[in-house]
Structures are given as C-alpha cells and as structure tokens.
C-alpha positions as CSV (number, residue, x, y, z in Angstrom):
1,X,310.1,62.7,-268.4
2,X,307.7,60.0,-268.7
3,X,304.8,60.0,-271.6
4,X,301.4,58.8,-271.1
5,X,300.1,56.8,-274.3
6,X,296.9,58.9,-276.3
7,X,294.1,57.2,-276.5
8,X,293.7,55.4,-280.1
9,X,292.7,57.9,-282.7
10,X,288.7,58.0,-283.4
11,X,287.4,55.3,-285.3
12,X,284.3,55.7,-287.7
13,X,283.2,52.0,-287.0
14,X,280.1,50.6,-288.5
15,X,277.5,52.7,-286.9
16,X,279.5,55.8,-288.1
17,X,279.9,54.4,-291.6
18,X,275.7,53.4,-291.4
19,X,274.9,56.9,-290.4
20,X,277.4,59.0,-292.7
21,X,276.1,56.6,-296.0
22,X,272.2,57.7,-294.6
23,X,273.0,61.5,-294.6
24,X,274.8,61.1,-297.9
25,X,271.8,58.9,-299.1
26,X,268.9,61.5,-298.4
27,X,270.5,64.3,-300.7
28,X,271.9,61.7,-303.6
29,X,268.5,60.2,-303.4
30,X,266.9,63.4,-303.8
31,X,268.8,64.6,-306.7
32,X,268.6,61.6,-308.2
33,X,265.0,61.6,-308.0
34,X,265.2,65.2,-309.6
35,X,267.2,63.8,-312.3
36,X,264.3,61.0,-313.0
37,X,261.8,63.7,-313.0
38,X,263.9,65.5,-316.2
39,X,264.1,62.0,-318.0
40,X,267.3,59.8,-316.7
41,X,267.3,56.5,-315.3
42,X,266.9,56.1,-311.2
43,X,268.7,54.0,-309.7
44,X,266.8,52.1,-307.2
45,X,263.7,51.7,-309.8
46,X,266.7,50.6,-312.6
47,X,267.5,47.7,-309.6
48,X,264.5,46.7,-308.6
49,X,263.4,46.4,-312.2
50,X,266.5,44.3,-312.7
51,X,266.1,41.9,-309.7
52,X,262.7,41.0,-311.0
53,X,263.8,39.8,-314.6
54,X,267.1,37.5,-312.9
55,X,265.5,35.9,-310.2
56,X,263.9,32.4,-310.0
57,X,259.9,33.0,-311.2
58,X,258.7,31.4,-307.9
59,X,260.8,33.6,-305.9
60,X,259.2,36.8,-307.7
61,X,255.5,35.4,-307.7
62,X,255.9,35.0,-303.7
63,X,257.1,38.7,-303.4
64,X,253.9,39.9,-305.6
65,X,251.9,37.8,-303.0
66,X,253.3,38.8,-300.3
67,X,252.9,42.5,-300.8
68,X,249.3,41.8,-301.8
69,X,248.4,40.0,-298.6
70,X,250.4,43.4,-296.6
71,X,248.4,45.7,-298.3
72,X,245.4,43.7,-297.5
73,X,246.3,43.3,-293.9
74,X,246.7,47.3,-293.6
75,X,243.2,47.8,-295.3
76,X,244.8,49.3,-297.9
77,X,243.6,49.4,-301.4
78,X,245.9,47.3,-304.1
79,X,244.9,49.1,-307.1
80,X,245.8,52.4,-305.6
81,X,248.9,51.3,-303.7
82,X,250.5,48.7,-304.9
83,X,252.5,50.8,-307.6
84,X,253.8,53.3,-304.8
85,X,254.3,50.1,-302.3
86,X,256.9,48.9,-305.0
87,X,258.2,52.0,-305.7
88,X,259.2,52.4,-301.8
89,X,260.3,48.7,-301.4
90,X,263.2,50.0,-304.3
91,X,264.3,52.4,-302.5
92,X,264.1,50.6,-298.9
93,X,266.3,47.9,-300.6
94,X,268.8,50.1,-302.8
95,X,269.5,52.2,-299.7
96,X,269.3,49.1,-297.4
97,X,272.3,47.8,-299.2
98,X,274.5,50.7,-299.9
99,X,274.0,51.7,-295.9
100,X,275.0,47.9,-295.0
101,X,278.0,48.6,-297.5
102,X,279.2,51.4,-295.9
103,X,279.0,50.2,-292.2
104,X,281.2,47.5,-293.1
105,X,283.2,49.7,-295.3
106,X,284.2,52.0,-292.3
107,X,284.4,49.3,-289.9
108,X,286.5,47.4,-291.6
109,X,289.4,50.8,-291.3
110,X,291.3,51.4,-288.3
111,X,292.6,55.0,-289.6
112,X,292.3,57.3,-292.6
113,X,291.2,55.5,-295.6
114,X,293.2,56.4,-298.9
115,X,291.3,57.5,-301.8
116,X,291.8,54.4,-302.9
117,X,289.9,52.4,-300.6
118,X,286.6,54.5,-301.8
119,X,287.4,53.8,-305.6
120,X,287.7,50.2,-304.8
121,X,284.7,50.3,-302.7
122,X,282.8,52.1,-306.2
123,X,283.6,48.6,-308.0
124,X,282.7,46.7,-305.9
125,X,279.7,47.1,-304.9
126,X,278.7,49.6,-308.4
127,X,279.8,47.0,-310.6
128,X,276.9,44.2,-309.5
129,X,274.2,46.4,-308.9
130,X,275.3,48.3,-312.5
131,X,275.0,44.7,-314.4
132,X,271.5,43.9,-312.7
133,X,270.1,47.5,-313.6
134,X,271.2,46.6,-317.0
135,X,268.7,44.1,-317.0
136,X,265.8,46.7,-316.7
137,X,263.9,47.3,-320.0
138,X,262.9,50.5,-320.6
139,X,263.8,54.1,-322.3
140,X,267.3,54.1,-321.9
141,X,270.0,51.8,-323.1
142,X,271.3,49.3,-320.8
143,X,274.8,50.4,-321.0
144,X,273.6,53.8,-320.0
145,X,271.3,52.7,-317.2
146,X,274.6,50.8,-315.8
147,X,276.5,53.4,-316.0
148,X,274.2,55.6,-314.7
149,X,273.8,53.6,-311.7
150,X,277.7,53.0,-311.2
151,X,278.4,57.0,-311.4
152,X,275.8,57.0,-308.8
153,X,277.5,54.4,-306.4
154,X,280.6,56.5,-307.0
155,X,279.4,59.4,-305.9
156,X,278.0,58.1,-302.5
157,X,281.5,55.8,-302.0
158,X,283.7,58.7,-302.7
159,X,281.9,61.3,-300.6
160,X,281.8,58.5,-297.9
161,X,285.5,58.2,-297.7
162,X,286.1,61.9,-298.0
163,X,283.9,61.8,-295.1
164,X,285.7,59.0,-293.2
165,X,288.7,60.8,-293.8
166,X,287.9,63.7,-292.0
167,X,286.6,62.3,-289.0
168,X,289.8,59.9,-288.9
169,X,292.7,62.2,-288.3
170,X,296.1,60.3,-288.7
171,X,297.6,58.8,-284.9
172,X,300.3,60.4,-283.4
173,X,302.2,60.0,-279.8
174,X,301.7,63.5,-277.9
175,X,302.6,64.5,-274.6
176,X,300.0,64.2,-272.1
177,X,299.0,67.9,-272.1
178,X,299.7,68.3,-275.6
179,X,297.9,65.2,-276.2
180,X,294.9,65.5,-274.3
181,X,294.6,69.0,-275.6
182,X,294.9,67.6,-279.5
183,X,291.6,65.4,-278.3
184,X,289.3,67.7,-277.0
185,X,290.1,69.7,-280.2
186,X,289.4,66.8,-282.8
187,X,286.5,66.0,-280.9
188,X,285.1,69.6,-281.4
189,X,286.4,69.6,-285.1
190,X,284.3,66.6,-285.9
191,X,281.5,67.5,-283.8
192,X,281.6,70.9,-286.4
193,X,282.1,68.5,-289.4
194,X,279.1,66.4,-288.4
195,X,277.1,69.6,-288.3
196,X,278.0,71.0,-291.3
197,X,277.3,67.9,-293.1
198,X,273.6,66.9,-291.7
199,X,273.0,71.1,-292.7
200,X,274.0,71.0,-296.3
201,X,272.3,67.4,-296.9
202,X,269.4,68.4,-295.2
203,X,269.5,71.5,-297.5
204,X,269.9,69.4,-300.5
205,X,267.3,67.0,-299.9
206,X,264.6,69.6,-299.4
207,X,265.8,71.7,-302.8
208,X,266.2,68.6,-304.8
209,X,262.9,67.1,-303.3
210,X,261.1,69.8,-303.8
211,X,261.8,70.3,-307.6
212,X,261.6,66.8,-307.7
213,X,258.1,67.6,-307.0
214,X,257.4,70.4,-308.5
215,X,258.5,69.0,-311.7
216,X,256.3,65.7,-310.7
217,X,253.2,67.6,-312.0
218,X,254.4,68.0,-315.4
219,X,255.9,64.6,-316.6
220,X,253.6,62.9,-319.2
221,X,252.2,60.1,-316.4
222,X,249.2,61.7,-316.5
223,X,249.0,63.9,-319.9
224,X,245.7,66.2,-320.7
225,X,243.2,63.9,-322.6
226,X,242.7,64.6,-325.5
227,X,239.0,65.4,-326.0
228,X,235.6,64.9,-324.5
229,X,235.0,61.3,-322.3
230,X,232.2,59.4,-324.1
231,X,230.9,59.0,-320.4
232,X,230.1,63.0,-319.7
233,X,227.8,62.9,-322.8
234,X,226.3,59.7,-323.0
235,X,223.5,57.7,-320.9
236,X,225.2,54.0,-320.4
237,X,223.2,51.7,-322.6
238,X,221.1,50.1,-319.4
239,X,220.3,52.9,-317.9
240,X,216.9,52.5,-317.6
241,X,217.1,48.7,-316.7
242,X,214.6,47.6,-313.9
243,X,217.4,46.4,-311.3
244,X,218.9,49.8,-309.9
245,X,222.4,48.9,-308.2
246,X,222.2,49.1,-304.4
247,X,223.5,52.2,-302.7
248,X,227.4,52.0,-302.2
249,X,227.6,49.6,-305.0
250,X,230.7,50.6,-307.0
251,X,230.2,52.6,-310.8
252,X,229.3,50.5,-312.9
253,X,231.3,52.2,-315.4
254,X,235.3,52.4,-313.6
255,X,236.6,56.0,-313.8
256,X,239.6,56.4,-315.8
257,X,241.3,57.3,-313.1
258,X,240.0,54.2,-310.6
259,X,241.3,52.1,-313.0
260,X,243.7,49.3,-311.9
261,X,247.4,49.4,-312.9
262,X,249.8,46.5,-312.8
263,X,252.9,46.0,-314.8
264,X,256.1,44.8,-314.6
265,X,258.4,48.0,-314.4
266,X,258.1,50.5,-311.7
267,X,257.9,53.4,-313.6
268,X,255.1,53.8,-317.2
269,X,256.9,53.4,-320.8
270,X,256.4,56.8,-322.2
271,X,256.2,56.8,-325.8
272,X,256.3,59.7,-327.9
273,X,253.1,58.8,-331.0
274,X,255.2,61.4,-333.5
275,X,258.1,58.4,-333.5
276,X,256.4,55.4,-332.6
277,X,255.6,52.8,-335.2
278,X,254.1,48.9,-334.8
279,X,256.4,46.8,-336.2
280,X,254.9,43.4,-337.7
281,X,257.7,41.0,-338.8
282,X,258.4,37.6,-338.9
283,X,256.5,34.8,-341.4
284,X,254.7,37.8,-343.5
285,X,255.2,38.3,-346.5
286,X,257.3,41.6,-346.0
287,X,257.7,43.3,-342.6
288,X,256.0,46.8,-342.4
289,X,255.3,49.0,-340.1
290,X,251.8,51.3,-338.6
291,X,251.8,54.6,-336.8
292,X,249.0,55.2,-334.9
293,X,247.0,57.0,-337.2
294,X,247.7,54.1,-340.1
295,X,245.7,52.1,-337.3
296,X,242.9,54.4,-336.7
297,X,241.9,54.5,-340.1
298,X,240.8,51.2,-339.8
299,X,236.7,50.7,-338.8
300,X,237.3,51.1,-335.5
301,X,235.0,49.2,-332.8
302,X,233.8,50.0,-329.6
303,X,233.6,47.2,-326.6
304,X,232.1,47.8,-322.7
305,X,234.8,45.5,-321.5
306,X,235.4,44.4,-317.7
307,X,239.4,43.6,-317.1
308,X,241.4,41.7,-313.8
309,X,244.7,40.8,-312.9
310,X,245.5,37.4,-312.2
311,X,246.8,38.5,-308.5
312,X,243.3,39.8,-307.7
313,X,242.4,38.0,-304.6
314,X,238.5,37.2,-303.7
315,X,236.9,40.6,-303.4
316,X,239.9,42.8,-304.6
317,X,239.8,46.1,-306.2
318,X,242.2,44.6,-308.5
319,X,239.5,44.9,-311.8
320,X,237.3,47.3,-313.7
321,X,235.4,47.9,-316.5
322,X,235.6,50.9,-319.2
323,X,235.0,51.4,-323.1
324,X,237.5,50.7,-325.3
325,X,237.8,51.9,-329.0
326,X,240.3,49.7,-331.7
327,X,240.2,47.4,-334.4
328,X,239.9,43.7,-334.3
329,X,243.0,42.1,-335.1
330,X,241.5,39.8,-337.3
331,X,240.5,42.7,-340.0
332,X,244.7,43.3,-339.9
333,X,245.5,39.6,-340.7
334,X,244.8,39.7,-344.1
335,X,246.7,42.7,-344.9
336,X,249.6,41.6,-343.1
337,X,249.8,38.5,-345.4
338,X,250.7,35.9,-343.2
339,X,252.7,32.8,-344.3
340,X,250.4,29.5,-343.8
341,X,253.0,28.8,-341.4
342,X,252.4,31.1,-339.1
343,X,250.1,29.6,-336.0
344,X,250.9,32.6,-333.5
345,X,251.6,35.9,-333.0
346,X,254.2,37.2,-330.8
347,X,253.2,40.5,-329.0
348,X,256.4,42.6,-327.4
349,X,255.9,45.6,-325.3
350,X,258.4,48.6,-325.2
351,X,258.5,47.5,-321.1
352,X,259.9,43.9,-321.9
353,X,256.7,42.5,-321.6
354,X,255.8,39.7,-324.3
355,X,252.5,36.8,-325.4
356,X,252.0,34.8,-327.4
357,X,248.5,34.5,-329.2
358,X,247.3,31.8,-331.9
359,X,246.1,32.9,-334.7
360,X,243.4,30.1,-334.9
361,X,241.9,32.2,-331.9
362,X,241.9,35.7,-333.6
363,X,240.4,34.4,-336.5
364,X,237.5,33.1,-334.5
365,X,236.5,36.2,-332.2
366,X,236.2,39.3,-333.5
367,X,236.5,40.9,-330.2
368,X,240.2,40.4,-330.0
369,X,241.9,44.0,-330.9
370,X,244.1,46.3,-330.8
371,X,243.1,49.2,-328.5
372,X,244.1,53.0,-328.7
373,X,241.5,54.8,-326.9
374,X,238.8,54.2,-323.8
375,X,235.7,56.1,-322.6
376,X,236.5,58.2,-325.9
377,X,240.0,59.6,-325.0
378,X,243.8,58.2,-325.9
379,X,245.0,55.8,-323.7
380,X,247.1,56.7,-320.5
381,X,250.7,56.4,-320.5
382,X,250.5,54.3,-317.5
383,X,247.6,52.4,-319.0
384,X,249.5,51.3,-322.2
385,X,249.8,54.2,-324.6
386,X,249.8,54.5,-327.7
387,X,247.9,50.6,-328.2
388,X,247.0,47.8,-325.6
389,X,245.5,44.9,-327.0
390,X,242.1,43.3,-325.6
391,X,241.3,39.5,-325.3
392,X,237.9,38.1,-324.0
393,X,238.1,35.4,-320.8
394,X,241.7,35.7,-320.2
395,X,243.5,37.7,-317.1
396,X,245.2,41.2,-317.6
397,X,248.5,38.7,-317.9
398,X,248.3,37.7,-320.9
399,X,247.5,41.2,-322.8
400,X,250.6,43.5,-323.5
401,X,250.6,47.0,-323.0
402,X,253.0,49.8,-324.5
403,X,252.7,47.4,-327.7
404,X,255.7,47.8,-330.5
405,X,256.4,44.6,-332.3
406,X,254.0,41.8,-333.3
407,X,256.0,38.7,-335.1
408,X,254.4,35.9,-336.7
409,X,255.5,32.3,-335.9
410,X,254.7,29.2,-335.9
411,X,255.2,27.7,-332.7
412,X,253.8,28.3,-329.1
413,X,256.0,29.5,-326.7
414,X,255.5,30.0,-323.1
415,X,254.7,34.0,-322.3
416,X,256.4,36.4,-319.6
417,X,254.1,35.6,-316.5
418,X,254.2,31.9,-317.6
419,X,257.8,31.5,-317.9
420,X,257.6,32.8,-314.3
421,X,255.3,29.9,-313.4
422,X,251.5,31.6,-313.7
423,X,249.3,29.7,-315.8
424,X,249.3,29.1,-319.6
425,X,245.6,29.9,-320.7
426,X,244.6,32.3,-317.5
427,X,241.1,32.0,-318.0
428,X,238.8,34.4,-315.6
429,X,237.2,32.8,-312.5
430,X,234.0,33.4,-312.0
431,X,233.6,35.2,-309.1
432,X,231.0,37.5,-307.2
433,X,231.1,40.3,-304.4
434,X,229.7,42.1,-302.1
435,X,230.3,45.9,-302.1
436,X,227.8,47.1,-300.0
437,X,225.5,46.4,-297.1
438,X,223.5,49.5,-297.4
439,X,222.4,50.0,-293.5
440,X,221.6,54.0,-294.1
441,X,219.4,52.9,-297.1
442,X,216.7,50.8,-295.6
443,X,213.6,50.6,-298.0
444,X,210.2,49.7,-296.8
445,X,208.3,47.2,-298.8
446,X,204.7,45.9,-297.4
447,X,205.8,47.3,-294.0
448,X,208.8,45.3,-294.1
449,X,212.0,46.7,-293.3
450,X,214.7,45.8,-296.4
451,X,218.9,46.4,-296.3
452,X,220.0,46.8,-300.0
453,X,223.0,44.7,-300.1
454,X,224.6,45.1,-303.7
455,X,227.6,43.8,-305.9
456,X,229.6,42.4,-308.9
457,X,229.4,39.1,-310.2
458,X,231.7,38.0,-313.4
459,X,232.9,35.2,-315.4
460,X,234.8,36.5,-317.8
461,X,232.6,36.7,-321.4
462,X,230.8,33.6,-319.9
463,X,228.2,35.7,-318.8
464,X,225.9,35.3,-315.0
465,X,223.3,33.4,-315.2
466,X,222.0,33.9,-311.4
467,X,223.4,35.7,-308.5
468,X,222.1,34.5,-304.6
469,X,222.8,35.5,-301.2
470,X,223.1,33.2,-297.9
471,X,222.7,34.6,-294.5
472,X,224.1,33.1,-292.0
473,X,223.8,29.1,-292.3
474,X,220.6,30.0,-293.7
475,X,219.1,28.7,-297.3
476,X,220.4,30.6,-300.8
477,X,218.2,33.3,-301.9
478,X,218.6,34.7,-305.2
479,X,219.6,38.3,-306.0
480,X,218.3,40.6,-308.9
481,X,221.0,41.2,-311.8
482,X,221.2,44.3,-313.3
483,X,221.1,44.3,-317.5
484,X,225.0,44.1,-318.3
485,X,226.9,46.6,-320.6
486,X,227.8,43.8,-322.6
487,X,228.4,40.0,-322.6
488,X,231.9,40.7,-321.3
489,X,231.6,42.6,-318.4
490,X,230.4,42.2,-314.9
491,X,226.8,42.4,-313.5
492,X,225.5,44.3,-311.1
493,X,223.8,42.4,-308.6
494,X,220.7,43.6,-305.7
495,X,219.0,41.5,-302.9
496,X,216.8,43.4,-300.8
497,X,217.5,41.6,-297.1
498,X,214.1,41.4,-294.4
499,X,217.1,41.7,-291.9
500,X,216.9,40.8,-288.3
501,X,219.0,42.7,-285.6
502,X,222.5,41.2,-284.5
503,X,225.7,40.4,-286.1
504,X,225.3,38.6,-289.6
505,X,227.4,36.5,-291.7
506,X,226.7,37.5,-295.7
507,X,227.8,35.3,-298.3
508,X,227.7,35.4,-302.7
509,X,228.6,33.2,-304.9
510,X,227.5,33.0,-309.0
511,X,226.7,30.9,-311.6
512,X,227.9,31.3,-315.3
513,X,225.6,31.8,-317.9
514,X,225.7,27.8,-318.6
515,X,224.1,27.7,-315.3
516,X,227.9,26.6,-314.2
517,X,228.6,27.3,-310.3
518,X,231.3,29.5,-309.3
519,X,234.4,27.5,-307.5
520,X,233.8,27.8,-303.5
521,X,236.8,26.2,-302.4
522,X,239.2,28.7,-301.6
523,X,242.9,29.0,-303.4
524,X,245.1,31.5,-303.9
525,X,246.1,33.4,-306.9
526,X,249.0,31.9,-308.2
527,X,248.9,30.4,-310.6
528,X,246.0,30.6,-312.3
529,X,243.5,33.2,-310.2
530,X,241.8,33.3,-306.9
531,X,238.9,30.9,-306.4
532,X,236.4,31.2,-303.3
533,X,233.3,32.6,-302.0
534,X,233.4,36.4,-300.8
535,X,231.4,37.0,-297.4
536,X,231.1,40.4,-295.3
537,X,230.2,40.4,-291.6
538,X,227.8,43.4,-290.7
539,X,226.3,44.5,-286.6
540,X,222.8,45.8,-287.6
C-alpha cells in the first residue's frame, strides 16, 4: 500500500504568537489595572517611569516635546491630556513589546514548545523590563516593583506557551484517510480552542475593567477637600477694578480643578499626613523632623500666585494662578540652625524629584515657602500633598512637589530637569495672550462698533508694565490692564477693537514692569521656556 505524506502539523507562526499575546494582553492588562486600583505597582506605568530615569536627558526632553507639539496638532488641551497621553503611551509600548516578543517567540517553534521554552522566554524578556521598573521611584520598594513586573511577564509567557501548545499538536505519519481525517479534526479543535479563549479573555477584561473602574472613583487622586474654598466666600481683592476682563477671557482665579499638572511619574505620590514627616538633615546642627501640623503652627502666609511649566509653549494652557497658604522658609532657617557652611538646601520629593536652592536667595524673599494649602483647602494629591514649595520668577521645574527631605549643603548641584539638559536658573519669559476675540460681545461706544479682545500677560514677579495689540501690519495700540492679584501673577488685559470686516491677523506682546519688551523671536521650550509673540486669526 502506498502512503501519502500529511501535510506539516499547524504552526503558530508570528501572526499567531502576535494575536494569542494580544488576547492574553487585554485580560492581564485588565487585572493588572484592578490590582493598581487596590494599591500595587502596574507594570507598564513601573516601565515607563523607569525608561525616563535611564535614558540620555536629550532623548527624554525630545519625547516631552514631541507629545506637546501632537497634542497641539489635535487641538487638544496639554494641561488636561497630557497626563492620560503618557499614561496610554505606557501601555502602547509595554504591550507593543511583549506582543513583538511573542510573535517571534512562536515563530521561532516549528512544533510543541516544552514548558521550558515559556520559562526561558519569562527571563528573558521579564528580567530587563523587571531591572528598568526598578528604577521607578515611588510607593513600593524597587525589589518589589521588579518582581512584580517579572510575575507579570510570567504569567503572559506561560499562558502563551500553554496556548501554543495546544494549537501545536505533535506530527505524526497517518494514512491518507486516517490522516486527512486527523486534519479536519485538529482544525476544528483549534478553531473551538480559539473560541473559548477570545470568550473568557473577553469576559475577564470587562470584569476586571469594570472594577477597575468602579474602584477608580475611590482612590485618594481626588480626595474630599477638607473645608470651605476661600474663593466661594470671598470677593477677589480687584474686583471692583475699572478694567473688566473681556468676555471669554479665562478666570482670573484657575479653578482647583483647571489647574495644570506635570510631574515626572505617571501616577500622583499618595502620602498618608498620619505617617509623614519632613526630614531636614544635613549641615544643621541636629537633624529633626515636622509633621504637617508642626508646620502649620507657624504664621502662616497667604500668596495670589501665577505658576508655568517650563514646556509651556507660546499660548499654552500649560499655567495658572490660585492662592496658596504656607510659611516662608526663611522664618524655618533659624530654627533649623544651619551650619555657616551651609549655602543650599536640597529639596527631595517622595516621587524622585530633587532642587537645589541657595540659601542666600531664601534669606532675601520672603515669598519663598513651604506650601500646604490653596484657595483655603489641603493640597491635592496630584498637586503635591501634604507640602509643595513656592519660588517667585522661576518655572514649575525647579519647585518640588510631594516634599519629604530638605538637606543642607554647601555646594550647588545641578537639579533633576537640569541634569536632563533644561536650564539652570528657569527664569519665566514674559509672555502675553490672547484668549478671546469676543465677536458675540460687540459694544457700542460713540456709535462705533467695538470687538472686546482680552488676555493674559506675565513676567514672572516682574510685573506688566503695558500691554498693546497690532492688527494686521498695522501700528501697536495699547490695551487696558486689569489691577493684578498681586505682583506675582498675571494681568488681565482688554482692547476694545473699531474692527473692520474680513479676515484679521491679531497680535500681543508685553512689556515688564521696567518697561522691558517681551522676546518676539520665536524658540522653543527647551531649554529654558518658550519665547515669541502669540497671534489669533479671526473672519469677522
């Protein structure tokens, strides 16, 4: 009797390998998620947060940049997104590179893997992304955030070769009716498999997501405040200033919860107040420690204060301006006793985050301190609970969040941002926008027809001396400023336009309160802030 070869046995391959790791992916990714929610690390955020403390500075700086210019493309605010933008970018990458891993795990086999193909494939790729994970600051230990994130990668490696396995039943030589027969019915068996495995990690992904979720509500991102705003029950102290800000113009006053967040970990440090204490140490006479209530019992202070990241480009939403409550670090100095020796203070957050402030400075401004509440309530989490310090003129950059140790040295060193390349001092630009071309607000003055066209101006605790307006190619006109809440925050600005029908070009620009003009030319900003003149284009 002659026999017919069978065809080779079913292979996985690399597209099978790409697709089983994505339906394993969803539900691991889901629990995972679940399991963040009740307090362990995740993964992809433990990764990401890694990869940005190991790589080269410039090569980090550019990826900030470039998701600031996407997010701009799309219309798309920064302040609002930018978090959530990183947040998916970990994910996109962590699964991007397990899904890689596992198409060319299951390509490289040409028949059932053994177990120990899947162990070995754990190691090898855990092991890396376990050591970089490590290097994520944060609430857990970085032994335990590795080996969270190798039990992880063991997880989606073994169930991807117990996977592999099944759909790659052993060859064997079979007569032709036998044979074919033995086909059609491994076909059908994996076609079941394949079913039974996109049900229950559909299934798994919804339940896990979905607590995930539900559970989303109650973690301590966003915890009740703590008493009354000052803002509810209290007029702003220009509120009856002459120059009314033009319809559209943004609060003058930033909602708590419009207020811009950038940081360098994906997730807020949540710190329980009940354990927390600020450590001072270093060249005092004896290290010692504060809680937070040791702090308040200070005279506290209360500052109308306008902050801005560094990245902000020209006309970003990337600033605001609040009240904060503290105590000026120079009324601590004393009682710390500081050795003469000591020119700078070291500032370390509980996210990894650390500056470097001379002392010289702190003894010369008061307004320098050490902040625990705005608009009357605790901090946020995400905005630096339990104590944030504040420092006039400089960029968001150089002020620490989530502070818990303050040593005194006496030497300079560079700080976090500037060790990845961003300037030393980060002074503010001064810089002016338009927010609004108020076209459903026309005013009549004299018979004339007037467009309220509004803004901000700032310079940092400079102060505006004198806002103006161009149309077109046409001369500068200057704009009415509004009384600021204080020396260091923004003006508003108003010019009234006699407009003329068709399209316009509308341009600001500012001069600090020295009567110094705001830079035109146009840069980018890395390294030390965005310069340039902000313009809107309106059809009237």
């Amino acid at each position: 009797m002659t026999h017919t070869p069978r065809t080779p046995p079913h292979r996985v391959g690399f597209w099978g390998g790409f697709g089983l790791s994505l339906a394993l992916l969803a539900p691991l990714s889901a629990l995972g998620w679940l399991a963040w929610q009740l307090g362990l690390p995740f993964p992809p955020f433990n990764l990401f947060d890694g990869l940005a403390r190991v790589l080269p500075g410039p090569l980090v700086t550019a990826g900030i940049d470039a998701l600031v210019l996407v997010l701009l493309a799309l219309g798309l605010s920064v302040a609002d997104l930018a978090k959530l933008a990183e947040q998916l970018l970990a994910l996109a990458l962590f699964t991007a590179l397990l899904l890689l891993a596992g198409g060319a795990f299951c390509a490289a086999l040409r028949r059932r893997a053994p177990w120990r193909a899947g162990w070995a494939l754990a190691v090898a790729v855990g092991v890396p992304l376990a050591l970089v994970a490590a290097q994520a600051p944060g609430p857990h230990a970085p032994p335990f955030a590795a080996a969270w994130t190798l039990a992880f990668v063991l997880a989606w490696a073994l169930l991807l070769t117990a996977a592999q396995r099944r759909l790659s039943p052993p060859a064997a030589a079979t007569e032709v009716g036998a044979g074919a027969s033995a086909d059609l019915s491994a076909a059908t068996d994996r076609r079941r498999f394949m079913v039974y495995l996109g049900g229950a990690a559909a299934l798994v992904t919804v339940v896990a997501a979905g607590g995930a979720a539900s559970l989303g509500g109650r973690r301590p991102d966003e915890e009740a405040e703590a008493g009354t705003r000052w803002s509810e029950v209290n007029r702003l102290p220009n509120a009856d200033a002459a120059v009314q800000p033009a319809p559209g113009t943004r609060p003058e006053l930033t909602p708590l919860e419009a207020h811009y967040r950038i940081d360098i970990n994906l997730a807020p440090v949540v710190i329980d107040e009940k354990t927390w204490r600020l450590r001072v140490e270093g060249l005092v006479a004896a290290p010692l420690e504060l809680t937070l209530d040791e702090l308040r019992a200070y005279e506290s202070v209360d500052q109308f204060v306008t902050l801005s990241c560094i990245s902000n480009p020209i006309g970003g939403d990337l600033i605001g301006t609040t009240r904060w409550t503290g105590v000026p670090l120079v009324r601590l100095l004393d009682d710390w006793n500081l050795d003469p020796r000591a020119s700078h203070l070291r500032i370390t957050a509980a996210d990894g985050f650390f500056e470097i402030i001379p002392v010289a400075d702190i003894r010369r401004d008061e307004r320098i301190m050490l902040c625990y509440a705005w608009d009357g309530v605790p901090l946020r989490f995400r905005h630096g609970f339990p104590l944030r310090i504040y420092i006039p003129d400089r960029y968001g950059m150089k002020q620490p969040k989530w502070i818990e140790r303050i040593e005194a040295v006496d030497a300079w060193e560079p700080g976090y941002w500037v060790v990845r390349g961003w300037d030393r001092e980060a002074r503010m630009k001064a810089t002016a926008v338009i927010d609004t071309v108020a076209q459903e607000a026309i005013v009549d003055e004299g018979g004339r027809a007037l467009v309220p066209v509004g803004g901000i101006a700032h310079a940092g605790a400079r102060g505006i001396s004198r806002v103006e307006v161009r149309v077109d190619d046409g001369p500068w006109q200057e704009a009415r400023l509004r009384e600021p809440l204080s020396r260091t925050t923004w003006v508003l600005w108003r010019f009234d336009w006699p407009f003329e029908p068709g399209e316009h070009l509308l341009t600001v620009r500012c001069f600090e309160g020295d009567g110094t003009p705001q830079i035109s030319e146009r840069r980018p900003p890395h390294p030390s802030g965005a310069t340039g003149l902000d313009g809107r284009r309106v059809q009237l």
